[in-house]
MIVEX-26465 format. One line per field, with one value per atom (N, C-alpha, C): residue number from 1; residue in one letter; chain; atom name; x, y, z. Coordinates in Angstrom, 2 decimals, decimal comma. Last residue first. Layout:
! MIVEX-26465
num [NUM | ...] .
residu [A | ...] .
chaine [A | ...] .
atome [CA | ...] .
X [X | ...] .
Y [Y | ...] .
Z [Z | ...] .
***
This chain:
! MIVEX-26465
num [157 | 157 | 157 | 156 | 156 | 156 | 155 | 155 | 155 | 154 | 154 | 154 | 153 | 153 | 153 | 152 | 152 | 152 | 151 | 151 | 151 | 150 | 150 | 150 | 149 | 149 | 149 | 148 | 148 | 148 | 147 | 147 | 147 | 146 | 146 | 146 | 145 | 145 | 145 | 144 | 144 | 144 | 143 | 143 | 143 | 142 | 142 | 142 | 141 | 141 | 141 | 140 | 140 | 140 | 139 | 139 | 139 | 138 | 138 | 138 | 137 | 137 | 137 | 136 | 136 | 136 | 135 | 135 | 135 | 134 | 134 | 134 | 133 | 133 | 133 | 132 | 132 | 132 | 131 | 131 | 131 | 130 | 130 | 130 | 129 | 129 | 129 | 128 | 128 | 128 | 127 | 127 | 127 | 126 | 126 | 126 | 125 | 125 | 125 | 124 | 124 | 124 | 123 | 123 | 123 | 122 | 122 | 122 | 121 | 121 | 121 | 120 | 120 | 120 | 119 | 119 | 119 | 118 | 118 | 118 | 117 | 117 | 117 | 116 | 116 | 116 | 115 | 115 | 115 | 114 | 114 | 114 | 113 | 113 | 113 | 112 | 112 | 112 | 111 | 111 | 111 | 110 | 110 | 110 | 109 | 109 | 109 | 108 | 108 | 108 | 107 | 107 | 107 | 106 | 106 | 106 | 105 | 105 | 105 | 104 | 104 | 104 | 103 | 103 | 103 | 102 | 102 | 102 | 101 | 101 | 101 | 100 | 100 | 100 | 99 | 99 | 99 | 98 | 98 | 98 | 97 | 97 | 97 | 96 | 96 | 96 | 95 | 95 | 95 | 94 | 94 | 94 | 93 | 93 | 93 | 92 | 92 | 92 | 91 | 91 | 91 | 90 | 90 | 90 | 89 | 89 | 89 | 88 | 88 | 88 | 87 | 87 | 87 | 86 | 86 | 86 | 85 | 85 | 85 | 84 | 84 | 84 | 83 | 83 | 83 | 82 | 82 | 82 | 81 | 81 | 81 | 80 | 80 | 80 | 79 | 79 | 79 | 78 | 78 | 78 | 77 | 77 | 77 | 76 | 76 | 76 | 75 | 75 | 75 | 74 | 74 | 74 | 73 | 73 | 73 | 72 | 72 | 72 | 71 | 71 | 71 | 70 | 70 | 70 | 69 | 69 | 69 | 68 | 68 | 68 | 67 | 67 | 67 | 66 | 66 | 66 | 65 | 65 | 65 | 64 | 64 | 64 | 63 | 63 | 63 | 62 | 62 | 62 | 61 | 61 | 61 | 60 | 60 | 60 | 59 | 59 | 59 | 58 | 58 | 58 | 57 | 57 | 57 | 56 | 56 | 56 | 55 | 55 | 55 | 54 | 54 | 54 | 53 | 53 | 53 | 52 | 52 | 52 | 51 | 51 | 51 | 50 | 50 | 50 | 49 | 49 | 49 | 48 | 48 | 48 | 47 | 47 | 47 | 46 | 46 | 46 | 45 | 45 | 45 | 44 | 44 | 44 | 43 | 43 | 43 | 42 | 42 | 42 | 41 | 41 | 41 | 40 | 40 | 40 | 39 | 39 | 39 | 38 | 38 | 38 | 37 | 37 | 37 | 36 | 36 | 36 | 35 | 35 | 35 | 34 | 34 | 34 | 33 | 33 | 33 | 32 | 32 | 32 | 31 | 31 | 31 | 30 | 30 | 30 | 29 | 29 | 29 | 28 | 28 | 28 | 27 | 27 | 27 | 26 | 26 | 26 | 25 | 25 | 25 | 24 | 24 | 24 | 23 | 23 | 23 | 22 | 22 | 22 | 21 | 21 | 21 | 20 | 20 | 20 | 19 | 19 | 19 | 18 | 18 | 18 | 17 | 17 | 17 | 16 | 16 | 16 | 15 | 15 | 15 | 14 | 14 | 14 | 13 | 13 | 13 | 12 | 12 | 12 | 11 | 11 | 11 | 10 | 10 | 10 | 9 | 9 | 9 | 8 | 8 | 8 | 7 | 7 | 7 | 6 | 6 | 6 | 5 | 5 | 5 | 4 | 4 | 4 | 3 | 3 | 3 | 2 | 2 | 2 | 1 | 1 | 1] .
residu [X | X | X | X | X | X | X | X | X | X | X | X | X | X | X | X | X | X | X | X | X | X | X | X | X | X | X | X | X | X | X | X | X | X | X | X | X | X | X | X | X | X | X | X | X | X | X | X | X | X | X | X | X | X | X | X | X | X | X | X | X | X | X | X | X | X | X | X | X | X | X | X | X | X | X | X | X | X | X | X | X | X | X | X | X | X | X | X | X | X | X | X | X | X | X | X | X | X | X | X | X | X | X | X | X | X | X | X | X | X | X | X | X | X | X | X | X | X | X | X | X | X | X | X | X | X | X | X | X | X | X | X | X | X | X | X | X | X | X | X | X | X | X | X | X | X | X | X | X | X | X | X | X | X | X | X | X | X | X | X | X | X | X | X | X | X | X | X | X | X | X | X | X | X | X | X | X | X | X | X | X | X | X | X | X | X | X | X | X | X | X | X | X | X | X | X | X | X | X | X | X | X | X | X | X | X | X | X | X | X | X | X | X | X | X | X | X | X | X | X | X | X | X | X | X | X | X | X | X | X | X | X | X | X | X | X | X | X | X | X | X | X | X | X | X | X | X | X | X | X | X | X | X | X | X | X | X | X | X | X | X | X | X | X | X | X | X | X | X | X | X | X | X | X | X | X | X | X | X | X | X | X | X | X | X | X | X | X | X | X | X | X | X | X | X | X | X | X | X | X | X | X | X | X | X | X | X | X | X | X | X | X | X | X | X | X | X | X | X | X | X | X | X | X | X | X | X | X | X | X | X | X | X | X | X | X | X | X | X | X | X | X | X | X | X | X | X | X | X | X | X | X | X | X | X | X | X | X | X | X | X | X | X | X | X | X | X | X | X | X | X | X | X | X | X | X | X | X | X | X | X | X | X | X | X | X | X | X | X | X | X | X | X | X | X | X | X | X | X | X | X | X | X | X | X | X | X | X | X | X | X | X | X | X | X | X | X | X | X | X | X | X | X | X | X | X | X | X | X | X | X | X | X | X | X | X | X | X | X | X | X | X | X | X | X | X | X | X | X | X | X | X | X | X | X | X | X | X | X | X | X | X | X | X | X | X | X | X | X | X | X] .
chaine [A | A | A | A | A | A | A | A | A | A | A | A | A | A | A | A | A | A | A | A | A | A | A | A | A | A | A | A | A | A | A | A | A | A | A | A | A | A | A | A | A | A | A | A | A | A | A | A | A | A | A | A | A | A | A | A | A | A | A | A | A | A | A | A | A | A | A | A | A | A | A | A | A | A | A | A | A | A | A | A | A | A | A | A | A | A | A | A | A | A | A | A | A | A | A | A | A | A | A | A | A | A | A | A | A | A | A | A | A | A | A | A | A | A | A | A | A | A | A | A | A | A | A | A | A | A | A | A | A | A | A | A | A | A | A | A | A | A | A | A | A | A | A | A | A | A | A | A | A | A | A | A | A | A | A | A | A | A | A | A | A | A | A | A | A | A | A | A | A | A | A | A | A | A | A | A | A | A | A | A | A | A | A | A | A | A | A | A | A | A | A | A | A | A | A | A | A | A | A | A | A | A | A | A | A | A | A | A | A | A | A | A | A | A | A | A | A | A | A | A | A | A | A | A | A | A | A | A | A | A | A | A | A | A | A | A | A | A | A | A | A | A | A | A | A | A | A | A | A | A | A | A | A | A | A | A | A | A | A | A | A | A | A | A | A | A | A | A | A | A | A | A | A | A | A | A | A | A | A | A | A | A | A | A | A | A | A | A | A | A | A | A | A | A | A | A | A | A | A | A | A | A | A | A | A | A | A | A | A | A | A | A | A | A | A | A | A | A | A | A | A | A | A | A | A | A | A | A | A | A | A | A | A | A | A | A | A | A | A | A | A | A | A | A | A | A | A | A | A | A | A | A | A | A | A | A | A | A | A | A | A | A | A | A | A | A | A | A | A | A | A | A | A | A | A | A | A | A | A | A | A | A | A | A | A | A | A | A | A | A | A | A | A | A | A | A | A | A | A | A | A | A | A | A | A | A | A | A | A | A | A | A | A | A | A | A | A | A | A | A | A | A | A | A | A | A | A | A | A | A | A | A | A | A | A | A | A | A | A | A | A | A | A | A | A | A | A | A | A | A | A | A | A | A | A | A | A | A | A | A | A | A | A | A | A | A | A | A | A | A | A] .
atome [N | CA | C | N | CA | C | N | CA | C | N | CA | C | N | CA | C | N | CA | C | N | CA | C | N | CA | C | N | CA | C | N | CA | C | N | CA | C | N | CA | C | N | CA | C | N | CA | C | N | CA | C | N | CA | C | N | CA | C | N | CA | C | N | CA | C | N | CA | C | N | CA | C | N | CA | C | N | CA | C | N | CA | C | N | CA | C | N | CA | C | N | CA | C | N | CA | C | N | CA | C | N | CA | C | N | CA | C | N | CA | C | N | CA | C | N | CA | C | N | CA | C | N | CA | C | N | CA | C | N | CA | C | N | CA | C | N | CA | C | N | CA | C | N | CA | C | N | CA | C | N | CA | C | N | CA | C | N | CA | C | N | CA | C | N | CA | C | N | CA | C | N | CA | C | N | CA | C | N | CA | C | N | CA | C | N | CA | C | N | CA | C | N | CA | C | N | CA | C | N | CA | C | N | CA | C | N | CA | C | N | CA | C | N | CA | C | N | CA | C | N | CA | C | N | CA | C | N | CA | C | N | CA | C | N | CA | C | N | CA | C | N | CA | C | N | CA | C | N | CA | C | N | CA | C | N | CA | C | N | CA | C | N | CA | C | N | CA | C | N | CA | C | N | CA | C | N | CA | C | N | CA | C | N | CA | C | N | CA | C | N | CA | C | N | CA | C | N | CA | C | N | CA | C | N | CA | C | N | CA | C | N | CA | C | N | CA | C | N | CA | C | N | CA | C | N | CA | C | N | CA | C | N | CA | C | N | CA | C | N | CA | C | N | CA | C | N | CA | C | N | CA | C | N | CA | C | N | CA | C | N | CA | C | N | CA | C | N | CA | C | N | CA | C | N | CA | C | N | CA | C | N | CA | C | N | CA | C | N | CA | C | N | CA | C | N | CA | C | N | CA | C | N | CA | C | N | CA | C | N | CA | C | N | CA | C | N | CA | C | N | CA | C | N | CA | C | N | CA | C | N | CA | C | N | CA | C | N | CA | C | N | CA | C | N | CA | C | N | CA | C | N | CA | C | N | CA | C | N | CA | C | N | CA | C | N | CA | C | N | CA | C | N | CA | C | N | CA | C | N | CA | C | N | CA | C | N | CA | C | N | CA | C | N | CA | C | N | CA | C | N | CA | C | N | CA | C | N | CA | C | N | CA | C | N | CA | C | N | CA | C | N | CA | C | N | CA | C | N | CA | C | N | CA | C | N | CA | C | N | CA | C | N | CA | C | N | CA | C] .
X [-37,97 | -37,78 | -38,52 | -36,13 | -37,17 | -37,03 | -34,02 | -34,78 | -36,04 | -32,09 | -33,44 | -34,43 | -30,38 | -29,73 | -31,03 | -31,49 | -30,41 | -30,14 | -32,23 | -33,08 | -32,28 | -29,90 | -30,11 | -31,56 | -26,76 | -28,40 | -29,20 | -23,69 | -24,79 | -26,35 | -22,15 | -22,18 | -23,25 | -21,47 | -22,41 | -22,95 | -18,90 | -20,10 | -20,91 | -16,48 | -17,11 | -18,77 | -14,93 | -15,38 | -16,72 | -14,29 | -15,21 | -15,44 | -12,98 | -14,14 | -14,44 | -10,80 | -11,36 | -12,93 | -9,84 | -10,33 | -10,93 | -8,81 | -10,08 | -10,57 | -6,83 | -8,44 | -9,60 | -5,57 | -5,44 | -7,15 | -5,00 | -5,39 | -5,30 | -3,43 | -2,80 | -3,77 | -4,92 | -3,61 | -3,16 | -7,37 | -7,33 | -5,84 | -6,13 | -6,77 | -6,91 | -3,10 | -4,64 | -4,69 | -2,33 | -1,98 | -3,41 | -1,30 | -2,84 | -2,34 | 0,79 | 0,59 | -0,78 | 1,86 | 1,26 | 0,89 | 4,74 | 4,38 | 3,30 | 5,09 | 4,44 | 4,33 | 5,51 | 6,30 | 5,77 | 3,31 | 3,93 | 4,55 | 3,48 | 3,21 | 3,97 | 3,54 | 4,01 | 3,43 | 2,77 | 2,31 | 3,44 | 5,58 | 4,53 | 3,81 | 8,53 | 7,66 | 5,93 | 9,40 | 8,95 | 8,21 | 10,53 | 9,72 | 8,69 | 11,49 | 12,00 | 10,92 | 12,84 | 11,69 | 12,47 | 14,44 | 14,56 | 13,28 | 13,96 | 13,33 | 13,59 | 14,75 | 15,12 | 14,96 | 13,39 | 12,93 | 13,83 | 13,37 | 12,62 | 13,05 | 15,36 | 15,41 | 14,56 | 14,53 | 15,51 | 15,05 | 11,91 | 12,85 | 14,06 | 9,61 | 11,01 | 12,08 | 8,25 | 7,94 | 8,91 | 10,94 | 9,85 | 9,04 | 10,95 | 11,40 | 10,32 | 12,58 | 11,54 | 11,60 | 13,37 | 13,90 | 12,48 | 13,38 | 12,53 | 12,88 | 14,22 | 14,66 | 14,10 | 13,64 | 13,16 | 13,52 | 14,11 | 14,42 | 14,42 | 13,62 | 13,53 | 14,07 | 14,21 | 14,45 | 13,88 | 12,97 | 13,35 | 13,73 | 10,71 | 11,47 | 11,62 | 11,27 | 10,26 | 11,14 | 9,93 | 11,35 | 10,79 | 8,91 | 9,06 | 10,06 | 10,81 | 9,42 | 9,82 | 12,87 | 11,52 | 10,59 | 15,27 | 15,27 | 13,97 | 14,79 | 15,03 | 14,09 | 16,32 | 15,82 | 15,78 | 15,10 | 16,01 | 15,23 | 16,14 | 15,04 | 15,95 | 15,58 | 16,58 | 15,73 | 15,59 | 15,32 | 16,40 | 15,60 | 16,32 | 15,98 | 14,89 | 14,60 | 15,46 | 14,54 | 15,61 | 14,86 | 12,60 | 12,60 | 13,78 | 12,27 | 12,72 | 12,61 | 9,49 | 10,00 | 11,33 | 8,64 | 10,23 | 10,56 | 6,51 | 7,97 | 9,16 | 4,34 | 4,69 | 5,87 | 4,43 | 3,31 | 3,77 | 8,11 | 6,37 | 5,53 | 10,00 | 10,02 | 8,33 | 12,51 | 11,22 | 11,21 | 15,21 | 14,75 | 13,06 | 16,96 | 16,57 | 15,91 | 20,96 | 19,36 | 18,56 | 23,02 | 22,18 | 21,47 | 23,89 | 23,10 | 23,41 | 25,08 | 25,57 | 25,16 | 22,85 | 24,15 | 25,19 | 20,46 | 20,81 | 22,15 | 21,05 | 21,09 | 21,06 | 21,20 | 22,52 | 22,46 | 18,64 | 19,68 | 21,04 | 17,22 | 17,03 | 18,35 | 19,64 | 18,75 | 18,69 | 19,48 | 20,13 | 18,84 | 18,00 | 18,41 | 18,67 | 19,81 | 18,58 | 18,79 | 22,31 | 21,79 | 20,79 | 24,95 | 23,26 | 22,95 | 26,63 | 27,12 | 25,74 | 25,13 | 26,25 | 26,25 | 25,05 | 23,61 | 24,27 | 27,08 | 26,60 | 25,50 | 27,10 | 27,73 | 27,60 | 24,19 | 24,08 | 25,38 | 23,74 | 24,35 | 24,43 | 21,26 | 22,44 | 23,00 | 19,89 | 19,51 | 20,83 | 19,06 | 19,94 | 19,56 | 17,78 | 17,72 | 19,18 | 18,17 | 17,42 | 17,34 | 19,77 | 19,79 | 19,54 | 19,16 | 18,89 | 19,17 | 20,58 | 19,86 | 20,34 | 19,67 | 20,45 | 19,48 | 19,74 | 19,31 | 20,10 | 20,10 | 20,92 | 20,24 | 19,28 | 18,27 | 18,64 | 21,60 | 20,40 | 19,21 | 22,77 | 23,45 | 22,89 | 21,02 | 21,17 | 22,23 | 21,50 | 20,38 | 20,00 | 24,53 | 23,97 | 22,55 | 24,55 | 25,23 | 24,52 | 22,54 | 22,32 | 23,10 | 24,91 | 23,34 | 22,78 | 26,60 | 27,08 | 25,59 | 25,49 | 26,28 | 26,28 | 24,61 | 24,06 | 24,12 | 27,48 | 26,46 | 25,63 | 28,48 | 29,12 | 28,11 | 26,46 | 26,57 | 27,20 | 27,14 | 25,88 | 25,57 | 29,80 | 29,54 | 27,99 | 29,58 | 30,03 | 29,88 | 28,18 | 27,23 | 28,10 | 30,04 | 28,80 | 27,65 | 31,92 | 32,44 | 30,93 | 30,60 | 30,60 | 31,12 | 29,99 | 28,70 | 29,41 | 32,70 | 32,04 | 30,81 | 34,66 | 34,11 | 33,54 | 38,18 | 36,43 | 36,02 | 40,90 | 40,14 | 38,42 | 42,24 | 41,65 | 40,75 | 42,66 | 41,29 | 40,94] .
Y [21,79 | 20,46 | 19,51 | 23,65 | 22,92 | 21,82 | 24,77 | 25,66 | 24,46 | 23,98 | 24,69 | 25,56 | 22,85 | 24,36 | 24,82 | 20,99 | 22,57 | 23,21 | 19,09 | 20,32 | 21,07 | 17,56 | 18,76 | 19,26 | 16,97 | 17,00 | 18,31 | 15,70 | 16,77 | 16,56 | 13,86 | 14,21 | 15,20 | 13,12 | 12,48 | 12,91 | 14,38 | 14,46 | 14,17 | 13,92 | 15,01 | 14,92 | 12,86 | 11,99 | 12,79 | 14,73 | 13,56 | 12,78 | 16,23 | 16,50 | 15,80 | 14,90 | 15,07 | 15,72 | 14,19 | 13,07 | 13,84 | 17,14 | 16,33 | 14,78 | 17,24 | 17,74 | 17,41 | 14,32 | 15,20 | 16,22 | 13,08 | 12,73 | 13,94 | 13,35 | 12,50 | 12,55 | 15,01 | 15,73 | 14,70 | 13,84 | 15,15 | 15,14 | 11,68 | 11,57 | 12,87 | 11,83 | 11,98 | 11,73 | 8,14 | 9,38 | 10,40 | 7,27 | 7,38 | 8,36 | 4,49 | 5,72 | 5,85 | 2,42 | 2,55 | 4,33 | -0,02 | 1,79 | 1,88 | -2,88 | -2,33 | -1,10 | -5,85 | -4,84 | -4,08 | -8,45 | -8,30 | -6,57 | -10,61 | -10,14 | -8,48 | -13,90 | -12,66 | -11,83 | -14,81 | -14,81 | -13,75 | -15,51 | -15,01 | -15,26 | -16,40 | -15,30 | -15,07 | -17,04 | -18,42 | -17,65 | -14,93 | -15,54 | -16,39 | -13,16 | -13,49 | -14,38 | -10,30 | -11,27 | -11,65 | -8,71 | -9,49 | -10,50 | -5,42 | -7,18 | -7,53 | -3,92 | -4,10 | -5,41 | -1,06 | -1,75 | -2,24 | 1,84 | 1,24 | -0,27 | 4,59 | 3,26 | 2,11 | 8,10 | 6,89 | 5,98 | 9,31 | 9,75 | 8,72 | 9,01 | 10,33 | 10,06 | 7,14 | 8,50 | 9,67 | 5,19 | 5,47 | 6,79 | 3,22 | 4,08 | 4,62 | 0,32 | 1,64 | 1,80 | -1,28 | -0,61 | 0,61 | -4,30 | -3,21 | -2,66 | -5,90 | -5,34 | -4,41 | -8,79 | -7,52 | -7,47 | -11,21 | -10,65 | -9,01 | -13,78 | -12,48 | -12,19 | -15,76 | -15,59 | -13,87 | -16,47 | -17,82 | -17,43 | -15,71 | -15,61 | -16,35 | -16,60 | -17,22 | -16,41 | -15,50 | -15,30 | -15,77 | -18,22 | -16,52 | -16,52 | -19,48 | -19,94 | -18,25 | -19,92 | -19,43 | -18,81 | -20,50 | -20,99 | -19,95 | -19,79 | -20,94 | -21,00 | -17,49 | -17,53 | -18,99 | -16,23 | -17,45 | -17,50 | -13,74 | -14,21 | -15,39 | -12,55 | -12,92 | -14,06 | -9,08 | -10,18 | -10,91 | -7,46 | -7,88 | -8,83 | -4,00 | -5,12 | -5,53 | -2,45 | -2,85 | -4,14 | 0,55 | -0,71 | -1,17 | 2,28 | 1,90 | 0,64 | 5,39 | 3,54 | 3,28 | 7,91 | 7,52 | 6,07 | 8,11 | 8,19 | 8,28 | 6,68 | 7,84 | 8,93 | 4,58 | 5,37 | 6,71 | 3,93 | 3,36 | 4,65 | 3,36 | 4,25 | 3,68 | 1,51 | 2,28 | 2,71 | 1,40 | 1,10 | 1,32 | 3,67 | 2,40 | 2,30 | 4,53 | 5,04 | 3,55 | 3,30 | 3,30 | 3,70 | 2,54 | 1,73 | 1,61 | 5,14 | 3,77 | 2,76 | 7,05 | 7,25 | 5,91 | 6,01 | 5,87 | 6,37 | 6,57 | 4,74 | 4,76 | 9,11 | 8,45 | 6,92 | 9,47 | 10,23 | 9,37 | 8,59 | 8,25 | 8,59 | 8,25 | 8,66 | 7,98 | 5,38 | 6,07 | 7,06 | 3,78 | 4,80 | 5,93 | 0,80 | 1,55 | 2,59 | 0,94 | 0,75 | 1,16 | -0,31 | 0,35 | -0,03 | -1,84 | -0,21 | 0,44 | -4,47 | -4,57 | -2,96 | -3,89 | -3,82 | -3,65 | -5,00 | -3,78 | -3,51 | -7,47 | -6,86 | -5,20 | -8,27 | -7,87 | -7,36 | -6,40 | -7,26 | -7,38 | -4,49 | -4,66 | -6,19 | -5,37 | -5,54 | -5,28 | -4,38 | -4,26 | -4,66 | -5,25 | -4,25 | -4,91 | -8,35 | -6,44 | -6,49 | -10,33 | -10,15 | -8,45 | -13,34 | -11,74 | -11,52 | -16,44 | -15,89 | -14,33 | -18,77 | -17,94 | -17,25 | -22,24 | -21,31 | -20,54 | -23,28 | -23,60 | -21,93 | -22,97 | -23,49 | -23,30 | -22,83 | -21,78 | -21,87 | -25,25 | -24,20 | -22,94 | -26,76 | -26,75 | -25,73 | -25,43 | -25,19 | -25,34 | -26,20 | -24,50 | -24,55 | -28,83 | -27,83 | -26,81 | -28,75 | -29,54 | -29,11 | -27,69 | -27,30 | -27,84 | -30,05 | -28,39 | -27,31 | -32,04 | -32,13 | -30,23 | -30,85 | -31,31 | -31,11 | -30,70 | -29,26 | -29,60 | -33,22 | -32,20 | -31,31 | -34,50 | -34,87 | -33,66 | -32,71 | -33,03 | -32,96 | -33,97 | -32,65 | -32,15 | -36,78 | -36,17 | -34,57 | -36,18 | -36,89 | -36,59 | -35,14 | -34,44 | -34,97 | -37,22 | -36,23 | -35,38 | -39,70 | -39,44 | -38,37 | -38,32 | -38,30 | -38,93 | -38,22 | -36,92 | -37,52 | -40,50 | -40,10 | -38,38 | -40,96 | -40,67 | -40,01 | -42,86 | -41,52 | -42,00 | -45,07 | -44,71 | -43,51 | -46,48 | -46,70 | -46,01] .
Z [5,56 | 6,56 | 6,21 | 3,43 | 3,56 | 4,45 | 2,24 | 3,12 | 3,79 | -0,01 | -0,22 | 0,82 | 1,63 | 0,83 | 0,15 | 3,32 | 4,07 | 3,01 | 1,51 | 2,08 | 2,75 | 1,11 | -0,18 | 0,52 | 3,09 | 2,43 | 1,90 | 2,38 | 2,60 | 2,53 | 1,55 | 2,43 | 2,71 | -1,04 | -0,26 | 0,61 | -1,52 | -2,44 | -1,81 | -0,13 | 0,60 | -0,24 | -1,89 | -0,92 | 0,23 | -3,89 | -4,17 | -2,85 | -2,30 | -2,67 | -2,98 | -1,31 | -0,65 | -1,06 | -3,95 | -3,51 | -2,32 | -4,58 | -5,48 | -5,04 | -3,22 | -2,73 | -3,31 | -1,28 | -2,56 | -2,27 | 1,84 | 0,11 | -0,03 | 3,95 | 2,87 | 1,70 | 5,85 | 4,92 | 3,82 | 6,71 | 5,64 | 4,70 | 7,92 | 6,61 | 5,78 | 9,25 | 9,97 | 8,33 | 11,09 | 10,34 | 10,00 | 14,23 | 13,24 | 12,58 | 14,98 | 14,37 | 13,62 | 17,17 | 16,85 | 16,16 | 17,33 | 17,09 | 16,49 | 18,79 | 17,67 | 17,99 | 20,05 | 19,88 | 19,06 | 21,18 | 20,27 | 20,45 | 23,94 | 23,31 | 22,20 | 24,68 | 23,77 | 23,54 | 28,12 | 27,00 | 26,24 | 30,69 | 29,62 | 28,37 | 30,58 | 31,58 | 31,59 | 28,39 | 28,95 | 30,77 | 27,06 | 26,61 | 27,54 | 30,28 | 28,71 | 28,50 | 32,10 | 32,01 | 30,31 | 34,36 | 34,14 | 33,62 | 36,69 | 36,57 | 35,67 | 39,75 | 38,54 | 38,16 | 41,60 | 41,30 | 39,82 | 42,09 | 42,65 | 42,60 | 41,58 | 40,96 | 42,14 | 42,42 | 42,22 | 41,58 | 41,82 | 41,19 | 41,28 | 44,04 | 44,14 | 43,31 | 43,41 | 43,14 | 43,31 | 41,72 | 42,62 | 42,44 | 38,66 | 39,73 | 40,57 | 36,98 | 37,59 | 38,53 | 34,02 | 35,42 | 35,85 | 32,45 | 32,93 | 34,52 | 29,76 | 31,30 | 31,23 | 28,04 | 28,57 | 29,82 | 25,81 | 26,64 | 27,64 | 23,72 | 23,65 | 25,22 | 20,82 | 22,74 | 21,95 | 18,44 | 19,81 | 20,17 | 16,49 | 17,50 | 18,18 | 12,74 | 14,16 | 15,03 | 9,39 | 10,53 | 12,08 | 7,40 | 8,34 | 9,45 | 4,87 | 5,62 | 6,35 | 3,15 | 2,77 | 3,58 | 5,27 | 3,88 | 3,67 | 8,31 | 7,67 | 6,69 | 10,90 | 9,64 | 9,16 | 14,48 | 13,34 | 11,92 | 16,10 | 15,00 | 14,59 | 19,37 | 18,43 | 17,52 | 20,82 | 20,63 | 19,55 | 24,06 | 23,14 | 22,51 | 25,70 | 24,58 | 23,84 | 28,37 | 27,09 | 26,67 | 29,94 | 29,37 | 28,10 | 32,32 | 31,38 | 30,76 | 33,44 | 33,54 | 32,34 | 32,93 | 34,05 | 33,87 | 31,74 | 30,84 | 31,93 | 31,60 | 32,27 | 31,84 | 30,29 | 29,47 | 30,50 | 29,84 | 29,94 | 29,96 | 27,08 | 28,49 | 28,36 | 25,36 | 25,68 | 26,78 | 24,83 | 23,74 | 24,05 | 26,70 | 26,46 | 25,48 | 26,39 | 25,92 | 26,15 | 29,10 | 27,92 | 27,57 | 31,61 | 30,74 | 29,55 | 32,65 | 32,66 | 32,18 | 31,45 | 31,55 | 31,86 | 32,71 | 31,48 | 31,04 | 35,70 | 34,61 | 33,27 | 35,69 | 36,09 | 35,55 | 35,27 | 34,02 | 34,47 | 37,32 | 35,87 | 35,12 | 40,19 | 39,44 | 38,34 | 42,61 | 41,67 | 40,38 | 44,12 | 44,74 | 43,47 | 44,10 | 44,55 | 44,83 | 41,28 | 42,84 | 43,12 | 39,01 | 39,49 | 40,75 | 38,15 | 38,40 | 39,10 | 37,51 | 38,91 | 39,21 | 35,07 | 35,79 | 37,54 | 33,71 | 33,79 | 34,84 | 34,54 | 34,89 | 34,67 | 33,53 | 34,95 | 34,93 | 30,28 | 31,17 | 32,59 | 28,79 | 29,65 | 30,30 | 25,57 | 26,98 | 27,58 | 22,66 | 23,44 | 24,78 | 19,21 | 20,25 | 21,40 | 17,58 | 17,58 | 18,81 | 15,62 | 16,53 | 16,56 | 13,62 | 13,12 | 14,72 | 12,27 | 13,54 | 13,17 | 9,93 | 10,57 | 11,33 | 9,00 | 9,51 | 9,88 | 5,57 | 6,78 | 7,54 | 2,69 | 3,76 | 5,48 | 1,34 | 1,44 | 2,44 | 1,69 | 2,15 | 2,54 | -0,08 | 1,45 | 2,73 | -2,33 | -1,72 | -0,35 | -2,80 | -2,96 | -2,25 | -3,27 | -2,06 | -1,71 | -5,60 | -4,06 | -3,13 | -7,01 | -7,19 | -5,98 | -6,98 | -7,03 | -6,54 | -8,55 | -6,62 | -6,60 | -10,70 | -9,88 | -8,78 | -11,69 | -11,84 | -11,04 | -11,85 | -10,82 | -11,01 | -13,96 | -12,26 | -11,28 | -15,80 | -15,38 | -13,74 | -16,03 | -15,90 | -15,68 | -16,67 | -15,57 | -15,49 | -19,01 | -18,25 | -16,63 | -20,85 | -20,59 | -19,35 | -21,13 | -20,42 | -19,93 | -22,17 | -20,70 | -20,18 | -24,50 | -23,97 | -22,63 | -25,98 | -25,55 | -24,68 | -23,86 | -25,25 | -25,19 | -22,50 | -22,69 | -23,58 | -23,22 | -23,04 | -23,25 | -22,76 | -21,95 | -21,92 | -25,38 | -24,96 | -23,65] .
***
């Protein structure tokens, strides 16, 4: 009498597919963290001095991950995304080093900012592609149809 029939073997196997299935989703849910770009370390940051050229910090740095609208400033960016299950990727740290320099070319100046510095704001390459070259010519003529007025080709004001 100790064996089991067929309908409890199917009913425990149910159950384990279940438990098994409930692992799997909370396992899918469990957050992970995405980590972009690079910031130095003050021990790195220790090799730098007022004074020092551009080419000599990026040489002990690093390429940085931007330069400011002049193109002597540097800037490292580091952020870090947490993932959970469906929903969007949220940032919870970020971190920006920004080195700059004087008018003569040394190192003015080295700052240290992160989220709680500030408003966010957001990281973005901005590109205008031009319009002639991406369409076709037959879209540029059909788009060109409108365009004219039909007394410049009769002569008439």
């Amino acid at each position: 009498m100790g064996r089991a029939t067929g309908r409890e073997t199917t009913g425990t196997g149910m159950r384990r597919a279940a438990a098994l299935l409930g692992l799997a989703a909370l396992a899918a849910c469990a957050p992970t963290k995405r980590y972009h770009g690079y910031a130095p370390s003050d021990e790195v940051l220790s090799s730098i001095s007022l004074g020092d050229s551009r080419d000599r910090v990026i040489e002990q740095v690093g390429p940085p991950t931007a330069t400011g609208a002049t193109g002597t400033d540097l800037y490292y960016v580091r952020s870090v995304f947490a993932h959970q299950g469906f929903f969007a990727p949220e940032e919870v740290r970020r971190e920006v080093l920004a080195i700059s320099f004087a008018a003569g070319g040394g190192v003015a100046n080295i700052e240290r900012f992160d989220l709680s510095d500030g408003r966010i704001v957001p990281l973005s390459r901005r590109v205008t592609d031009d319009s002639v070259e991406s369409g076709t010519f037959l879209r540029q003529l059909a788009g060109a149809a409108g365009n004219f007025d039909a007394s410049s080709i009769i002569g008439e004001e």
